[in-house]
Every structure is written in C-alpha cells, then in structure tokens.
N, C-alpha and C positions, 0 to 999 in steps of 0.2 A: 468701485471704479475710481481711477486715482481725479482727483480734483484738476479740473482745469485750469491752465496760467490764463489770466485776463482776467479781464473783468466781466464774465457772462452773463450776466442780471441785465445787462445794458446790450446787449446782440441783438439788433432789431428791433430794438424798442421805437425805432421811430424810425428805421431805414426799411425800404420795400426790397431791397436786393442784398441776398447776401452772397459772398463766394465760397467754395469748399475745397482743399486742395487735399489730398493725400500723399505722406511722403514718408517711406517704410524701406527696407531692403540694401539695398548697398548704396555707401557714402553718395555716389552721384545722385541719387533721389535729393539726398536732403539740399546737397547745393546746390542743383537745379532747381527746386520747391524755394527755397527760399530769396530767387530772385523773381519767381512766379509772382509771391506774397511782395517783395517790394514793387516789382512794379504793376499790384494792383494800387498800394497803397499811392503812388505817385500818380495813374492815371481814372482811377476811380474813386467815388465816396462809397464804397461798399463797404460793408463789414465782411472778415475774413477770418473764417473757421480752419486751422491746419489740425488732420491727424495727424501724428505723428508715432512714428515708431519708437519706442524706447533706445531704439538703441545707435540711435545717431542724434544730432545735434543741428539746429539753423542756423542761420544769420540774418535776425530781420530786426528791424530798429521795434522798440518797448512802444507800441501803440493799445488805446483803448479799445481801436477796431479789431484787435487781431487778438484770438483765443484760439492756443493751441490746447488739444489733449492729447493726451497719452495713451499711445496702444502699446499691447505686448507686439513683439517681431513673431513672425511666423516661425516653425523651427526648421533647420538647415533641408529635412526630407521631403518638405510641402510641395508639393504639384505647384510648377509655377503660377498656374492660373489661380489660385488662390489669394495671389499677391494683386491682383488688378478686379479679381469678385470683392473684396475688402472694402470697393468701392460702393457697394449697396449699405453693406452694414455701415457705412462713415454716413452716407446721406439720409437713412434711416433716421438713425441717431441724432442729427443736427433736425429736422424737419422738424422732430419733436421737442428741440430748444431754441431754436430761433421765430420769429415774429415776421420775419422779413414775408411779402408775398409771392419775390420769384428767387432762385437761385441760380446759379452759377458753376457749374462742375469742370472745373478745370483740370488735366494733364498734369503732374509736374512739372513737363519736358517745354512748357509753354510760355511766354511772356506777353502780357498789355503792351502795346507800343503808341496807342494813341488814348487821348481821353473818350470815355465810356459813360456813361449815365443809366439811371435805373429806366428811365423814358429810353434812352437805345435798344433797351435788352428787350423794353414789349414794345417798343416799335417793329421789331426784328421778328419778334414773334407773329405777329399783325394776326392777334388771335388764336393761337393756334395755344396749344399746353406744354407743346414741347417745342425746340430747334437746336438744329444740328448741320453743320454742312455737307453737301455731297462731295465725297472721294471721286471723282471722276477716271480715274487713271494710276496707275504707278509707274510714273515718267521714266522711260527706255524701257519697260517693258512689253508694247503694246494694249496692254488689256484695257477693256472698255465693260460699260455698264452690264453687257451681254457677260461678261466675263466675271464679272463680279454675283451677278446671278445665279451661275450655276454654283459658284463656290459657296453663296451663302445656302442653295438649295442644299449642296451632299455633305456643312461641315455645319453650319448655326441653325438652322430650320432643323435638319435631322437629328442634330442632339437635343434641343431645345424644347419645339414641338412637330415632331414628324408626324402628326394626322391632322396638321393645318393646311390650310389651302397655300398653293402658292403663287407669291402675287404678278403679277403678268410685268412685261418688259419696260412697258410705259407707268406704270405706278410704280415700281421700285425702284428703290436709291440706296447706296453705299454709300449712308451713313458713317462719319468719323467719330469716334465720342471723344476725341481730345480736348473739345469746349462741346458743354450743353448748357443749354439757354431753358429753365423751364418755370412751368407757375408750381403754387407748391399745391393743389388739388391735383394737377399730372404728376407730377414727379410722385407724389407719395401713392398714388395709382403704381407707375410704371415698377418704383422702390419694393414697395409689398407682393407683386406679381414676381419679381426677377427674387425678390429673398428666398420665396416660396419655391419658385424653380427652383436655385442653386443645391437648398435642404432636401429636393425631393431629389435629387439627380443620382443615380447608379454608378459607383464609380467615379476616376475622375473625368475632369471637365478638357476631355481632349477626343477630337475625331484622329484617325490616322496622326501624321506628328504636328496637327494644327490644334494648337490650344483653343479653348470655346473659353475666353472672358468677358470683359464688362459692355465692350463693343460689342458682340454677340445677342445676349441679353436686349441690348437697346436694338440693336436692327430687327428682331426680331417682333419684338414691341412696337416699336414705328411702321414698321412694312407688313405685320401679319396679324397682331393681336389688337393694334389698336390703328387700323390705317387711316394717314386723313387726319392722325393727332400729331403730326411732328412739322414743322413749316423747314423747309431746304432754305437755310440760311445763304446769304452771299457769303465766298468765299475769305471775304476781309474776316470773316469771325474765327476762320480755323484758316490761314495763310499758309502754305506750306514747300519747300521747294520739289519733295519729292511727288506732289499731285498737280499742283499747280503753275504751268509754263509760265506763266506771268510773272511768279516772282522774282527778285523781289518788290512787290509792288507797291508800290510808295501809299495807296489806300488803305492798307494792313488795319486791321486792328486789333485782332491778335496771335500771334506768329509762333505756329508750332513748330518746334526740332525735333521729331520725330525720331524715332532710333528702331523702332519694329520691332519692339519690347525687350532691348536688348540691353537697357539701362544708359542713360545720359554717362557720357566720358568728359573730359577737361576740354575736349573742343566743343562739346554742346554748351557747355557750362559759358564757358567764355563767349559764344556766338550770342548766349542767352541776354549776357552782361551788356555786350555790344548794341544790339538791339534796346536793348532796354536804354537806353543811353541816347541814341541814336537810328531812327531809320525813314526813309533805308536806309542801309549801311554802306559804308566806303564799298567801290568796286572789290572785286577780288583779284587776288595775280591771276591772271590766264592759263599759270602752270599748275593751279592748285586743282586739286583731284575730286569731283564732287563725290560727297559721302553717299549722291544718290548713284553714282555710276558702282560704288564697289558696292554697295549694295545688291543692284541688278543685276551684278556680273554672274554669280553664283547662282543665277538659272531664276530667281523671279519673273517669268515671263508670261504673255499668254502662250506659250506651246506646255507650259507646267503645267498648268492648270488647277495652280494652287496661289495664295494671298498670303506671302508672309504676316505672321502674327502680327497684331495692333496695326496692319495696315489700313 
C-alpha cells in the first residue's frame, strides 16, 4: 500500500475527533474535497484523513492534521455505485489507524461554515453511536416521509435485507449520509456489517435504474438493523437548499451542495468557496435559476415514485 503524505504516527494521538473525506473520480471531486478539507482546517481542531484517488490532484495548505492516501481509481466500466461503496473500505481502513474516539464522514460536495468542536460532535450525538440528519423533502417535489418510505421499502431494504422487518411510519427517517457524526464502537459496528453486505451482494448494487450506495447501507443500518442507534441530528449539521426551506440559514454548520450524485461542476465548486468564506452568502439575483428547480423538473416528484440517487 502506497505510504501515506503526513505525518500519521501523530493522527489522534491526542485529538478524540477525526474527519475522513473521500475524493476519487472526475476532477470536480477533487476540487470540491479540497475546499471540504480547508474549511475543516479553518473551522475545526480535527484531524483530517483524505483518500484520494491517484489520479487527480488537491489543493490544500501542508498541515500536520491532514494525511492523505492514495487509492487506485476505479476503472472506466465500474458500476457507478462502486464509486460511493469505497466509502466503507476508507472508513474501515482509518478506524484501524486513528486513535481519535468519534469520527466524522463527510461528502466531498460539503463545506464547515462555522466553528465545530469535538464536544459539538457528542453533544449532537447526546448518546447515541451514530447521527445523521433527516432528509425531510426534495424541495418542489412534494414528497414527504411517507414517500421516502416506500422507496426505501422496494429499493434499499429489498436489495440490502429483504427478510427484515419494516420499520413503521413514525420510527423511520430518511437519513442523508452527506455528514455522519459517529463513536468509533458504532461506526466500526455499522463499517464491518455494510463491508460484509457489499462482498456478499449478487450482482451489482442497483434496483431498477436506482443505484443502492453508501446512503443505502447507512438507512438501512439506522432504521432496520440497528434501530434507536442513530440520533436525527438538527439540520444545521447537513444544511441543504434542495431539502431544506429555510436555507440559507444563517445557523448552518455544515452546508451541503448536493448534486444527486452527479458529480460537483465549477458552480458547486465556487458556491463551495463562497460559503466557506462567508455565510450566509450574499443574496442571489432573483433571475438566477435554482439548481434545485432543474433538477425537479425532469420528473423528481412524488407522482414518480422514485428518489433520485444520493438524494
């Protein structure tokens, strides 16, 4: 395994929170990831582990905190959802080199916009082993908890574990995993269950044309295999415009750009920079087009009856 940039002898040696980002695939990963990684560095004392793809490049200032390694890239014909499963083997991998007692698993597509502490992160928790925020909506499409239900019943329950029970309307939650908050006794729990899934699985990891990735795995986990282990985080920890009406809301603290696994472009990149800089951010012109409306347009609704990927 190729040797790690940093200094990894010193990763948790004395910090309880570490972060872990993943950033593989086409160029906008890496320069989305790499304002990820700055503004943890500017708004937290955490240590920050990036995998990295070989075959792109960062931009993040030469810190002690920050050790990146090296992955191979996937090759050209991989089933997308390969590209976002990669996140168990990263967290795997790190649980067994870092010291820290909670982590951190952030999105690429995501930036800190306020300061953090290892006391917020199990504050947040308030006990629990895992958090996560609930998805409540996919803004102009109608859909509600009810609607998110059924989709996780006939696309992540049925590939995942179809002889589990399924969890009733008031215990489930749609779960986002763009930021998870967890101890490292859960996490390496939920890590070694989902490795195990992924290796057992038949074929690839797609119902009808909804990919089953790393989000899957974790709802799955929280609502059916381990319920009562995941704490429903306030929205400030995964902020988003396309779930949540409120934004942008000057409470944030960490603000996802979602893209619906469609890979960050030079306006995420930039929105990413902005924020991190600043937020809220400057109003917008009133003429500009939300990325959540063309989104939606193309039939995301509830009459589909389907969840765009990484939604």
């Amino acid at each position: 395994m190729p040797r790690p940039r940093g200094d990894s002898s010193m990763i948790g040696a004395d910090a309880s929170v570490a972060a872990v980002v993943l950033a593989h695939g086409s160029p906008g990963y890496f320069a989305a990831a790499s304002e990820t990684v700055r503004s943890l560095l500017e708004y937290t004392d955490f240590d920050v582990v990036v995998h990295k793809g070989d075959g792109g490049r960062l931009s993040v200032p030469v810190s002690r905190r920050v050790v990146v390694r090296e992955i191979p890239e996937l090759g050209a014909g991989a089933h997308r959802a390969r590209r976002f499963l990669r996140k168990f083997a990263a967290l795997g991998e790190w649980l067994q080199q870092t010291k820290a007692s909670h982590l951190v698993l952030l999105d690429a597509d995501t930036v800190v916009v306020a300061p953090t502490s290892a006391e917020d992160v199990r504050r947040a928790l308030d006990g629990r082993g895992l958090g996560m925020v609930e998805q409540p909506t996919i803004r102009g499409s109608g859909m509600d908890r009810a609607d998110f239900l059924r989709h996780y019943v006939t696309h992540s329950l049925a590939f995942i574990a179809p002889e589990a029970r399924v969890p009733s309307l008031a215990d489930f939650r749609f779960f986002n995993s763009g930021v998870v908050l967890g101890s490292r006794p859960a996490l390496e729990r939920a890590t070694a269950w989902a490795l195990e899934g992924i290796a057992r699985a038949a074929g690839e990891h797609q119902v009808g044309e909804h990919m089953i990735a790393d989000q899957d795995y974790l709802q799955v986990w929280a609502n059916t295999i381990a319920p009562g282990s995941c704490a429903s985080l306030p929205g400030e920890w995964n902020h988003c415009e396309h779930w949540h009406a409120d934004y942008p809301a000057p409470n944030a603290r960490i603000v996802h750009f979602s893209n619906f696994c469609r890979g960050p472009g030079e306006e995420a990149f930039l929105r990413m920079r902005a924020a991190r800089r600043r937020w809220p951010p400057a109003p917008a012109r009133p003429a500009r087009e939300s990325l959540v409306r063309r989104l939606v347009a193309p039939g995301f609704t509830r009459r589909a009856g389907t969840v765009p990927p990484g939604a």
